[in-house]
TORMIPA-959746 format. One line per 4 residues: number of its first residue (from 1); their letters; for each residue x, z, y of N, C-alpha, C. Coordinates in nm, 4 decimals, padded with zeros to 6 digits. Each point is the difference from the previous one (the first is absolute). Layout:
NUM) A) X Z Y X Z Y X Z Y  ...
***
This chain:
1) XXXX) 07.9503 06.9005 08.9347 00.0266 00.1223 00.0738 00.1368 -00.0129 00.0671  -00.0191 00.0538 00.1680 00.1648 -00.0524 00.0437 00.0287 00.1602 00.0700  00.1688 -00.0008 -00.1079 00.0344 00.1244 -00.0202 00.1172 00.0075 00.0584  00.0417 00.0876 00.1329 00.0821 00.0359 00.0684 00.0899 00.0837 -00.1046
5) XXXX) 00.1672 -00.0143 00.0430 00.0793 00.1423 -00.0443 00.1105 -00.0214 00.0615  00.0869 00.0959 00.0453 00.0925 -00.0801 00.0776 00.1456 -00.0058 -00.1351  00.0749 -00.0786 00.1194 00.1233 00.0256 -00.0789 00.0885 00.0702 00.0224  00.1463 00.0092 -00.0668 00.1007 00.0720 -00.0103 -00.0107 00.0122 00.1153
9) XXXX) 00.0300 -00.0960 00.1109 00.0370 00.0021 00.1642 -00.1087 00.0920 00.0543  -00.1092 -00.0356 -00.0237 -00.1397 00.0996 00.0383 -00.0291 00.1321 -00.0479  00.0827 00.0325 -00.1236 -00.0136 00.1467 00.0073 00.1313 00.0451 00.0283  00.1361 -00.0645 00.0098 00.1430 00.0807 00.0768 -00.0983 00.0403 00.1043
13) XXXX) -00.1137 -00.0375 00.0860 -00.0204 00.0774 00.1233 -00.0846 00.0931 -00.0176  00.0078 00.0761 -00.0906 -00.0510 00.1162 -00.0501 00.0486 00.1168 00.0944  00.1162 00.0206 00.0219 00.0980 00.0854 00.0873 -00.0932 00.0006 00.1213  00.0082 -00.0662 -00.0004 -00.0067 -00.0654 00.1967 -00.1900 00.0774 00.0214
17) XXXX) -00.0826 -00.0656 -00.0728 -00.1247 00.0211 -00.0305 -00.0416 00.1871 00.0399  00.1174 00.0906 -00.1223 -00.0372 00.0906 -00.0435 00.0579 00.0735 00.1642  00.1127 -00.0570 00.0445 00.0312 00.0576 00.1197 -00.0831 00.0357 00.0818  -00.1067 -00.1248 00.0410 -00.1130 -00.0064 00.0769 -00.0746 00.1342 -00.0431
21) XXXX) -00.0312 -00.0271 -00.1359 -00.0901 00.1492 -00.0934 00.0470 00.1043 00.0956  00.1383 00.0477 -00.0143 00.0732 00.1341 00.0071 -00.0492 -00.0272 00.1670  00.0072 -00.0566 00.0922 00.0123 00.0323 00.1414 -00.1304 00.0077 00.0259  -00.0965 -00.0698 -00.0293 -00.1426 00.0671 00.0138 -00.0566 00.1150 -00.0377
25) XXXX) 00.0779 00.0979 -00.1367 -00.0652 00.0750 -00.0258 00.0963 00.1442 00.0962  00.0969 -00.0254 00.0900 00.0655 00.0898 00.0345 -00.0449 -00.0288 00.1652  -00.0629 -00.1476 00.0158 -00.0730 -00.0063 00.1234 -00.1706 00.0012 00.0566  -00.0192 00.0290 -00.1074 -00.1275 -00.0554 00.0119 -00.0778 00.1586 -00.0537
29) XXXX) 00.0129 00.0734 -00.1225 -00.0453 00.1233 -00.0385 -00.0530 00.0784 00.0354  00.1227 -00.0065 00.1138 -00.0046 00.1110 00.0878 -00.1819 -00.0144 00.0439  -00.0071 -00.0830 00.0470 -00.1100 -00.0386 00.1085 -00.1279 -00.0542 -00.0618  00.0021 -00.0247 -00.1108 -00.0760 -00.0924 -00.1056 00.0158 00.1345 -00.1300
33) XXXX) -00.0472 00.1130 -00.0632 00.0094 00.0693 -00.0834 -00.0721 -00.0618 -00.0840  -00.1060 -00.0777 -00.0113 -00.0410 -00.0391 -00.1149 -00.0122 -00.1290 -00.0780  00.0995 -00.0180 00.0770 00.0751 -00.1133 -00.1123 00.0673 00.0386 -00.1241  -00.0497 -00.0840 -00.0806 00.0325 -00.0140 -00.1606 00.1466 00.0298 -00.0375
37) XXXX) 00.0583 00.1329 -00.0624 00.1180 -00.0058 -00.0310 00.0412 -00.1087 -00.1252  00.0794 -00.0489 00.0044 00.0711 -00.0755 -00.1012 00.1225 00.0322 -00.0571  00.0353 00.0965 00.0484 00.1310 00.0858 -00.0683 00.0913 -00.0966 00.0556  00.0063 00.0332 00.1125 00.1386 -00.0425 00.1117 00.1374 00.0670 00.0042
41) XXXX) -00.0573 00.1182 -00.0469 00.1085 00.0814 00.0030 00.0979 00.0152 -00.0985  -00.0491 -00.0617 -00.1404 00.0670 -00.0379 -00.0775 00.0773 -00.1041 00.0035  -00.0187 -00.0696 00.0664 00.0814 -00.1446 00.0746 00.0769 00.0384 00.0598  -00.0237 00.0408 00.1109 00.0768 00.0656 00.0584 00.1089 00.1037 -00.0591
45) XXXX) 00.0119 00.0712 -00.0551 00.0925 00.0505 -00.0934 00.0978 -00.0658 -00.0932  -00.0339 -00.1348 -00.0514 00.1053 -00.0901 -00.0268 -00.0764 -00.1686 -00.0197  00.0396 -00.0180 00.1128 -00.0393 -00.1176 00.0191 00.0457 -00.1128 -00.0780  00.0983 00.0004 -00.0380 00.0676 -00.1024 -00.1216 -00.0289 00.0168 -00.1009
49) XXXX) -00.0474 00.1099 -00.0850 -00.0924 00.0044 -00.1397 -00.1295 -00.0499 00.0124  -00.0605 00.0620 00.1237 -00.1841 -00.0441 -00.0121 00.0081 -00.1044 00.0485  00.1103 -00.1104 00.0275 -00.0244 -00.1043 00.0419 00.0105 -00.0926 -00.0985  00.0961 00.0354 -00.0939 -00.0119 -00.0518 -00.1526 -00.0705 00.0104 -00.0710
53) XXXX) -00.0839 00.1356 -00.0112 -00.1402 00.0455 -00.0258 -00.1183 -00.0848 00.0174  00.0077 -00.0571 00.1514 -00.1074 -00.0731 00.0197 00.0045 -00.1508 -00.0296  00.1190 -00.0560 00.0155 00.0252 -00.1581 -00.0484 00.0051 00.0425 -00.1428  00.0352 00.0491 -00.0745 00.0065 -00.0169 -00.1267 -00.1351 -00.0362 -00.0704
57) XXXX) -00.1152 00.1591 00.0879 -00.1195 -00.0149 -00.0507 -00.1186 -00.1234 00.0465  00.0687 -00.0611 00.0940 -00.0740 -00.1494 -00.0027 00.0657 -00.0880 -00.0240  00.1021 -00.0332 -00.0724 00.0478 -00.0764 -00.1012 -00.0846 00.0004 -00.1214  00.0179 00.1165 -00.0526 -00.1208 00.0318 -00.1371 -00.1170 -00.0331 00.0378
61) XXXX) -00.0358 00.0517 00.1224 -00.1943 -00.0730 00.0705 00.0153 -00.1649 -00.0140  00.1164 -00.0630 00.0503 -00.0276 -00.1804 -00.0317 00.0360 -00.0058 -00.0874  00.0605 00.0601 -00.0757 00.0144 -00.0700 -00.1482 -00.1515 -00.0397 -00.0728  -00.0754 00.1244 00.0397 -00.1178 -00.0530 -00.0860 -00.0987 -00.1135 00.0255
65) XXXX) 00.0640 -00.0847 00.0851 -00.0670 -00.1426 00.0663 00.0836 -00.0580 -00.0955  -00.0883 -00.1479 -00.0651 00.0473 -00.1200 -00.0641 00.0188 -00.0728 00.1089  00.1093 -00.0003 00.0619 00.0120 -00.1051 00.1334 00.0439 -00.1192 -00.0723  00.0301 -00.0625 -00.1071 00.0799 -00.0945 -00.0794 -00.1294 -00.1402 00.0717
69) X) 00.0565 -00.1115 00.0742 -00.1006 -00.1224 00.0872 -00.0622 -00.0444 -00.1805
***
């Protein structure tokens, strides 16, 4: 089984990622109402916790891979 995860370098761009999130849902909503909320707005409200929030919680998601060759 060949199992993707990124690394440290691949999730620092977590920021960058979630930015994209935040500008679609303040560009796109409007015009698109039924798109799937994901609680943007909580991101948006402090972006430096839920961003730790979210790398943290896929750290714990790869941990549970035996990646050991």
């Amino acid at each position: 089984m060949n199992i993707y995860l990124l690394t440290e370098k691949g999730l620092a761009f977590t920021p960058v990622i979630m930015e994209l999130v935040a500008w679609s849902e303040f560009s796109l909503r409007e015009s698109h109402s039924e798109m799937t909320d994901y609680g943007v707005a909580t991101f948006i409200s402090n972006k430096t916790e839920q961003t730790e929030v979210i790398q943290n919680s896929y750290r714990n998601f790869a941990n549970t891979f035996d990646i050991n060759p």
